[in-house]
C-alpha positions in Angstrom: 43.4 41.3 14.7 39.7 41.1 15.0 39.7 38.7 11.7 42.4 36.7 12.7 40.2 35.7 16.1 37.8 34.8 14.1 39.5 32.5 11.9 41.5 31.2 14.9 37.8 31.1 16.8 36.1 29.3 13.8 39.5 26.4 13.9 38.7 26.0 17.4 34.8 24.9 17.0 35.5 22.8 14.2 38.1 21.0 16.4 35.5 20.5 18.8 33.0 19.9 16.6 35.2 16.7 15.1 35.7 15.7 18.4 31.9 15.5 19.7 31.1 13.7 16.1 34.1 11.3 16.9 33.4 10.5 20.1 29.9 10.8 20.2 30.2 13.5 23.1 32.5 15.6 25.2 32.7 17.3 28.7 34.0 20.9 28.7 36.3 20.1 31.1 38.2 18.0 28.6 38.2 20.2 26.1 39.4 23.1 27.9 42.8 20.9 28.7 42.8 20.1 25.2 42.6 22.8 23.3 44.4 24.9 26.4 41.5 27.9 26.6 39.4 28.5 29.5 35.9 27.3 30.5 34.3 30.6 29.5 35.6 30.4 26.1 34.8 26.6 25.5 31.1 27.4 26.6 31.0 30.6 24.0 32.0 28.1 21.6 29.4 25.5 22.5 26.8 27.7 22.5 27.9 29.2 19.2 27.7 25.5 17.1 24.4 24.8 19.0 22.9 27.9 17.8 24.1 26.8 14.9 22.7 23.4 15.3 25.6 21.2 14.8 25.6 19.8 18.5 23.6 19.5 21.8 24.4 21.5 25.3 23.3 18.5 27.9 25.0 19.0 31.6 29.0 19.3 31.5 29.4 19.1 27.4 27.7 18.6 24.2 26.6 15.9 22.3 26.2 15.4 18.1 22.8 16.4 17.7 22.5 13.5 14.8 23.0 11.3 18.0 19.8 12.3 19.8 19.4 10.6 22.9 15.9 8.7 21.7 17.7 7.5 18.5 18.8 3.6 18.1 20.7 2.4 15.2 20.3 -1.0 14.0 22.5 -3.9 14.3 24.4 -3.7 10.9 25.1 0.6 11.6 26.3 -0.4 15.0 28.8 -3.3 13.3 30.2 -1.1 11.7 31.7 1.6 14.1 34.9 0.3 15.8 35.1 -2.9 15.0 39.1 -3.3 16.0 38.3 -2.0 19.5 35.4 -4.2 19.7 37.6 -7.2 18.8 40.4 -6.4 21.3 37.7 -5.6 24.0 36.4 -9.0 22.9 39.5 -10.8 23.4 39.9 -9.2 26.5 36.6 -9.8 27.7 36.8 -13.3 27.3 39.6 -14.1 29.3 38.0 -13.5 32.5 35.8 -16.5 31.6 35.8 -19.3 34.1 34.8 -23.5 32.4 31.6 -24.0 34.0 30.4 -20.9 34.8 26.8 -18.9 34.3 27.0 -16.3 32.8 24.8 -13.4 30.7 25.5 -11.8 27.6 23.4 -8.6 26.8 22.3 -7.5 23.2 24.8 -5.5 21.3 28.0 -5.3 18.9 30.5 -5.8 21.1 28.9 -8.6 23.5 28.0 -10.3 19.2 32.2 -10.0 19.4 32.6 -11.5 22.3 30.2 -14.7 22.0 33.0 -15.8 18.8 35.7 -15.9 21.8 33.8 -18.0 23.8 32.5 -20.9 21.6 35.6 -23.2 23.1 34.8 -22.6 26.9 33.4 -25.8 27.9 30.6 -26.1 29.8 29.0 -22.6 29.9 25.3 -21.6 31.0 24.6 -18.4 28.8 21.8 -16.7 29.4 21.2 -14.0 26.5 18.6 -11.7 25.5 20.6 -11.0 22.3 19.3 -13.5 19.3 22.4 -12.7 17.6 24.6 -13.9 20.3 22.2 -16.4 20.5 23.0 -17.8 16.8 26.4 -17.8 17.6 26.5 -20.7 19.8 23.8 -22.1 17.6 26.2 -22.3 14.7 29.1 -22.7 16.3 28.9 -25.1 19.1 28.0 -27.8 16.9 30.3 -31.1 15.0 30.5 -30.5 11.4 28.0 -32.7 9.4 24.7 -32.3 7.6 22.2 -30.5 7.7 20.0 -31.7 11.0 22.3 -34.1 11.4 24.7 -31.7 13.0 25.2 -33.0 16.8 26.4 -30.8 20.0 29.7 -30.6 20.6 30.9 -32.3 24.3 31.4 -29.4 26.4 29.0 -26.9 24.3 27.0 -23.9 25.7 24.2 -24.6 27.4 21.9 -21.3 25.7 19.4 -19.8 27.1 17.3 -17.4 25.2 14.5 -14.9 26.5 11.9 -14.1 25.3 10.3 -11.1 24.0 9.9 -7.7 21.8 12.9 -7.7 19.0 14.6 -4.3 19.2 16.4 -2.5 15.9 19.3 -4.2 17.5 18.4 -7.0 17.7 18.2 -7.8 21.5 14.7 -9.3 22.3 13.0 -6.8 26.1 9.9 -6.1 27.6 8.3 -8.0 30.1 8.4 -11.6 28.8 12.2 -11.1 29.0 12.0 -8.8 32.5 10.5 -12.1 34.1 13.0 -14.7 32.8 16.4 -12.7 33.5 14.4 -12.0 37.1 14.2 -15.6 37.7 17.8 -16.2 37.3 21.4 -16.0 38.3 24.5 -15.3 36.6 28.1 -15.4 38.2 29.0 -12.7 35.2 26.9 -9.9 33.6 28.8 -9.3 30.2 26.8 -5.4 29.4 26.9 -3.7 26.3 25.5 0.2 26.5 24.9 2.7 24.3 26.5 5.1 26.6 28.5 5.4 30.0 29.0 8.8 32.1 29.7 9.9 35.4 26.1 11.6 35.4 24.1 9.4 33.8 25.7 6.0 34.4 24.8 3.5 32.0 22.1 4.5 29.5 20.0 3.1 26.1 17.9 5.1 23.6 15.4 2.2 24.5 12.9 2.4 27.4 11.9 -0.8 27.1 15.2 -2.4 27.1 16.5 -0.1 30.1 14.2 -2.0 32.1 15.4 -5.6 30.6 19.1 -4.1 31.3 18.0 -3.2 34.9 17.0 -7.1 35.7 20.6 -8.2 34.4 22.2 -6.0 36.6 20.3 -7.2 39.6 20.7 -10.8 38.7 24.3 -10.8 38.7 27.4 -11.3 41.1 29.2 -9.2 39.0 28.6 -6.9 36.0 31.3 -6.0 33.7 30.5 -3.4 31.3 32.2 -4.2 27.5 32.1 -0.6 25.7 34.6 0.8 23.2 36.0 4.4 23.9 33.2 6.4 22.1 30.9 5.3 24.6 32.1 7.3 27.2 30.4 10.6 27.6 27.2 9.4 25.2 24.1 9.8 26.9 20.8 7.7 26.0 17.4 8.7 26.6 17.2 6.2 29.8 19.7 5.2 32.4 19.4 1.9 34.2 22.3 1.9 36.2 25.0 3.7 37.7 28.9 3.2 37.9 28.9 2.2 41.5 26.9 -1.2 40.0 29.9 -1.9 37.6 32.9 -4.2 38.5 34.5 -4.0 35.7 34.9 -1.8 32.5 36.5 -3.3 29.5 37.6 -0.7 26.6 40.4 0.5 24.4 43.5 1.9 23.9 41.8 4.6 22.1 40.6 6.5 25.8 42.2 9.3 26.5 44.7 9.6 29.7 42.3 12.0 31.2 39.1 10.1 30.9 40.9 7.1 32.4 41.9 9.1 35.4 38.4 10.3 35.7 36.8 6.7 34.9 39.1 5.3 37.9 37.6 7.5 40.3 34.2 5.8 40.0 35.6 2.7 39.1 37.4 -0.2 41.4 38.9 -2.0 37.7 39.2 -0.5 34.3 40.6 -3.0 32.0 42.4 -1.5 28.9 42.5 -3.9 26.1 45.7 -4.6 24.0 47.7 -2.9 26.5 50.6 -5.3 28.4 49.3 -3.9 32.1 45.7 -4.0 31.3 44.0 -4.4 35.1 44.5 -0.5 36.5 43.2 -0.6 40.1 41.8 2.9 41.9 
């Protein structure tokens, strides 16, 4: 008996271990409805892989301890992860685009996506701190042709790029970009995080571009937060904003029933892309 807990004990934790290394993070809550054990036992098992130092105890859950909170991958890493969700959040995303609006794209994968899906909405003001995004209109808003001879397209993006400190992701922050977003005003704040929970909100590894994600957030009408469904439950080093700040999440099929329910408690629209009812109102 006593070996066959053990084995059926040891199942369990890898389980959960797969799940905080797939998700990037998981609340005990969740996993006690998963796995259908109680709270006591989901705790024994947390604190038995982080004694063994496979993930992190933070507040509610764990997290992969490879994932630290102060840890950023670059740009390329980042591309990498997701990148069907990301399109479909993209596609998504770019629908609630309105022909000559302002709007802001932040630094990340997902907001690199959604710049593609935007390159034939005429007449746009973008204001980006991303100089990725910032290519992409470049490159794409253009009339075939030669070299410098290239011309604007009618209708193209009007780009605006801030200044600033280049982060391994590419996004340029600090306080060169603090004062240009803080001079501005954008109808729509497309966000990319590192990480979205009830506790922590919206967070970054990156101190420096908390701060450059906090003047966004205050310089638009409306912030709608474009994050795949490993985001939810990661936790950065720094948060710069909390739910009640977001209009709009954007994500993927891949959430689970239960996170939705408890992501539409704190949110007035979760958007679920590449499903046919993908507005869900609380």
């Amino acid at each position: 008996m006593g070996d066959n807990q053990n084995l059926l004990a040891e199942q369990r934790r890898a389980l959960i271990l797969d799940e905080v290394r797939r998700r990037g993070g998981v609340r005990v809550n969740e996993l006690t409805r998963k796995l259908n054990v109680s709270d006591m036992t989901v705790r024994r098992d947390l604190d038995a892989l982080a004694h063994q130092g496979m993930v992190e105890k933070v507040h509610g859950g764990a997290v992969p301890v490879a994932e630290a909170s102060s840890h950023e991958p670059g740009f390329e890493a980042k591309a990498g992860l997701e990148p069907g969700a990301k399109e479909a959040i993209a596609r998504a995303a770019a629908s609630m685009v309105v022909p000559g609006s302002a709007i802001a794209l932040s630094g990340g994968t997902t907001t690199y996506a959604l710049a593609h899906h935007l390159l034939d909405v005429p007449d746009l003001t973008v204001v980006t701190n991303s100089v990725r995004v910032a290519d992409v209109f470049h490159t794409g808003q253009r009339r075939s042709g030669s070299g410098t001879q290239r011309a604007v397209r009618p209708g193209a993006a009007t780009v605006v790029l801030t200044g600033g400190v280049r982060t391994p992701s590419d996004s340029l922050v600090g306080p060169v970009a603090d004062r240009a977003i803080r001079s501005l005003h954008f109808d729509l704040l497309f966000l990319g995080v590192h990480g979205l929970s009830v506790e922590a909100g919206l967070s970054t590894p990156n101190l420096a571009e908390a701060e450059t994600n906090r003047q966004f957030v205050r310089s638009a009408r409306r912030v709608v937060v474009i994050a795949d469904h490993t985001k939810w439950g990661t936790v950065g080093l720094s948060s710069f904003a909390t739910l009640d700040e977001v209009s709009t999440l954007v994500t993927d099929a891949g959430i689970p029933p239960q996170v939705r329910a408890e992501i539409s408690e704190h949110l007035a629209d979760l958007v679920v892309a590449g499903e046919t009812d993908e507005a869900t109102e609380a």
